[in-house]
C-alpha angles and dihedrals in degrees: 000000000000108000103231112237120217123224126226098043130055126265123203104210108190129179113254106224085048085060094049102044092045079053099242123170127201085221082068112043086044091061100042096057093022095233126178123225094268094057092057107056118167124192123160119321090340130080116190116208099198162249086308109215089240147358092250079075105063098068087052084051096039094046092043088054094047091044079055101052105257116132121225122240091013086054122018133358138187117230102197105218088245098142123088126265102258089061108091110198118189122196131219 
C-alpha cells in the first residue's frame, strides 16, 4: 500500500533494508527527533520519517543517516513538501 506524503513540510523516505543493515531502530530516531507514531511510517520496502515539523530539520535527519552510513539519494531521500495542497503524492 502506497504511504501518503504531506505537502508543506518536508518528508525523509529511506529504504528499509538500508535502515536495517546500517542498524537503525525506530526507539532511536523517535527519540532523536522526538517524533510521534504518525511521523515513522513503514510499508513494504519504504519508511516514511514525516512530516518533520520543520526544514531545519532536514539537515539533523540528513547528517545522522550519513554519520550512519546510508547514502542520500541510493538510500534515503527528503521530498520537501513544496507542491500545493490540492497535489496528493503516494510513496512505494
Amino acid at each position: 500500500m502506497p504511504l501518503t506524503v504531506t505537502d508543506g513540510l518536508p518528508t525523509i523516505l529511506v529504504r528499509k533494508d538500508a535502515f536495517e543493515r546500517a542498524a537503525l531502530n525506530r526507539a532511536d530516531i523517535d527519540s532523536l527527533f522526538n517524533l510521534t507514531d504518525a511521523e515513522f511510517r513503514v510499508e513494504g520496502g519504504l519508511i516514511a520519517i514525516g512530516p518533520l515539523p520543520s526544514d531545519d530539520m532536514v539537515g539533523l535527519v540528513t547528517g545522522y543517516f550519513e554519520s550512519k552510513g546510508l547514502v542520500y539519494y541510493d538510500e534515503f531521500f527528503e521530498l520537501s513538501g513544496n507542491w500545493p495542497g490540492w497535489l496528493r503524492l503516494y510513496a512505494m
